[in-house]
C-alpha positions as CSV (number, residue, x, y, z in Angstrom):
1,X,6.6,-22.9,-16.7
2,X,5.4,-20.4,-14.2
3,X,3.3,-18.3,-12.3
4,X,2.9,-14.5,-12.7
5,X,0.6,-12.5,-9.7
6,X,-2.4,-11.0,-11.6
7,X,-4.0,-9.4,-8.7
8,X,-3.5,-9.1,-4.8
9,X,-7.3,-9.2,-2.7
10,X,-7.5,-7.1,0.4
11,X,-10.4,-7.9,2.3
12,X,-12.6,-4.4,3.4
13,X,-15.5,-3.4,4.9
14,X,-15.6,-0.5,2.2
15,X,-14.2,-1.8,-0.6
16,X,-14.5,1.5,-2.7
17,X,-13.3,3.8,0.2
18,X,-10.4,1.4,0.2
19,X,-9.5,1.7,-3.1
20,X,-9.9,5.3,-3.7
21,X,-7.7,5.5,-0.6
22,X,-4.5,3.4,-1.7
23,X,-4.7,5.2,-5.0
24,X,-3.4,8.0,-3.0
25,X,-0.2,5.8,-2.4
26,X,0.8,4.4,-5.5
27,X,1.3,6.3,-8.5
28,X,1.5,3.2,-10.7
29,X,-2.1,2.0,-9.8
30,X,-5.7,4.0,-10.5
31,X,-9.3,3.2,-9.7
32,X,-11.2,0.9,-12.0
33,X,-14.0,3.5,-13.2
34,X,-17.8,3.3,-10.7
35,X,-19.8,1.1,-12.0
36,X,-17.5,-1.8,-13.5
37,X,-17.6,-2.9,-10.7
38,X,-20.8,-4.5,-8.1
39,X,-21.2,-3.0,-4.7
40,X,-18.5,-5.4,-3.4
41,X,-15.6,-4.9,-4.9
42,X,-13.6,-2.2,-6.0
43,X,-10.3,-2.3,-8.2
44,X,-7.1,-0.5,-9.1
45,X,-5.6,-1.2,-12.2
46,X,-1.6,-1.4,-12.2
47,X,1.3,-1.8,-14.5
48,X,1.6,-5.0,-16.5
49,X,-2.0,-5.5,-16.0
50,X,-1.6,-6.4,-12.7
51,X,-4.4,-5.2,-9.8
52,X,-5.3,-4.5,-6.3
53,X,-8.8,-6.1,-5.9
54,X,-10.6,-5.1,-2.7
55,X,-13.4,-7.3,-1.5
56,X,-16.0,-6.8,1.2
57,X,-16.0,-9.1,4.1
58,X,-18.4,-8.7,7.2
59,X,-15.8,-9.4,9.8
60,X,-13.2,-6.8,10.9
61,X,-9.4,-7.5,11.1
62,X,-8.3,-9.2,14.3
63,X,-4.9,-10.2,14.3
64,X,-1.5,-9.7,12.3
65,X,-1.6,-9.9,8.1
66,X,-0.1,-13.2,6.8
67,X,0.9,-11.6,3.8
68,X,1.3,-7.9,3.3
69,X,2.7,-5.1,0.5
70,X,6.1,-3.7,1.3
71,X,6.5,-0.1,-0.6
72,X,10.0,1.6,-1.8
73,X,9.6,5.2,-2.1
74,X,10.2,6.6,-5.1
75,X,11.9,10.0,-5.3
76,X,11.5,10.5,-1.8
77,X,13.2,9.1,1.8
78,X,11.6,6.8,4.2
79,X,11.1,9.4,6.7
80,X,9.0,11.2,4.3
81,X,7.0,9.1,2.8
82,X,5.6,7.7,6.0
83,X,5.1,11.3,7.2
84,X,2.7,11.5,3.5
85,X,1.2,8.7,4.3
86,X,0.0,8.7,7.9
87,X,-1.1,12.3,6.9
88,X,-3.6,10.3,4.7
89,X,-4.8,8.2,7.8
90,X,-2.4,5.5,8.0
91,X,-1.1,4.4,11.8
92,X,2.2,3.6,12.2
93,X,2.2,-0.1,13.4
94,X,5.9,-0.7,14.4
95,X,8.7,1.3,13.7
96,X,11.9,-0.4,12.4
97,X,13.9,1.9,10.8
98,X,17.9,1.1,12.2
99,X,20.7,2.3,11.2
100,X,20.9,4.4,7.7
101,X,19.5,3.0,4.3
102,X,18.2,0.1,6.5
103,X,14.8,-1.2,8.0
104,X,11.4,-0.1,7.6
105,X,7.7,0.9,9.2
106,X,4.9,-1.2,9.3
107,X,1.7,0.6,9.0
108,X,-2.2,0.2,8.8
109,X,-4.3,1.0,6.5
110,X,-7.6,3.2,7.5
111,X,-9.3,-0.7,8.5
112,X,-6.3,-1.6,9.8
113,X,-4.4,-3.8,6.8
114,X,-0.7,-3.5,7.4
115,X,2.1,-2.9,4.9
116,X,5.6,-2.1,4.9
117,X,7.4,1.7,3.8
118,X,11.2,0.4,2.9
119,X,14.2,2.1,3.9
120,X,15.9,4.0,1.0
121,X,19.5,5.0,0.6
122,X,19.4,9.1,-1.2
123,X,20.6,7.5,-4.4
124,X,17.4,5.3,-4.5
125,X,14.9,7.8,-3.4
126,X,16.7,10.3,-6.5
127,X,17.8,13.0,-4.0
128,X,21.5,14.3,-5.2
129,X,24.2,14.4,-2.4
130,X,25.8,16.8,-4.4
């Protein structure tokens, strides 16, 4: 027997703000229709039934996530996708991209929730070195 994630909480101060914007990352995940959800909470519905919940809190974020997401672009490099995303409002947090197909970035969120954009070789991100 064993355990299968069913959903990964992020707390928020605007949990449907939140939502709406991490749609805009992932093309695998989209916003649970207004109004199934209550005015503190807001969801996106993913593969495999599988969900991003986002909760309202009344504190802000004060130190360093204990657990985060770590992304892989997908048709796409590194560089790139970091460039789309902190065009959405992201910050870049620490940059540790090395040497090539290695490392990664940490970023925040709009309230500050950090996650990782992974390193991808060409052949992973689907662009031909032909």
């Amino acid at each position: 027997m064993a355990s299968r994630v069913a959903n990964i909480c992020v707390d928020a101060h605007d949990p449907v703000a939140q939502a709406r914007w991490w749609e805009q990352l992932l093309d695998d995940f989209h916003v649970v229709p207004d109004g199934a959800w209550g005015d503190d909470e807001a969801e996106l519905r993913g593969p495999g039934g599988r969900w991003l919940e986002f909760l309202r809190v009344p504190e802000s974020k004060t130190v360093k996530n204990r657990m985060h997401l770590c992304l892989r672009p997908v048709g796409t490099t590194c560089d790139a996708e970091v460039e789309r995303i902190v065009a959405l409002g992201a910050s870049v947090v620490d940059d540790r991209r090395g040497m090539a197909d290695t490392g990664w970035v940490v970023l925040g969120d709009p309230e500050g929730n950090e996650f990782c954009v992974l390193s991808t070789s060409a052949e992973d991100a689907g662009i031909s070195q032909a």
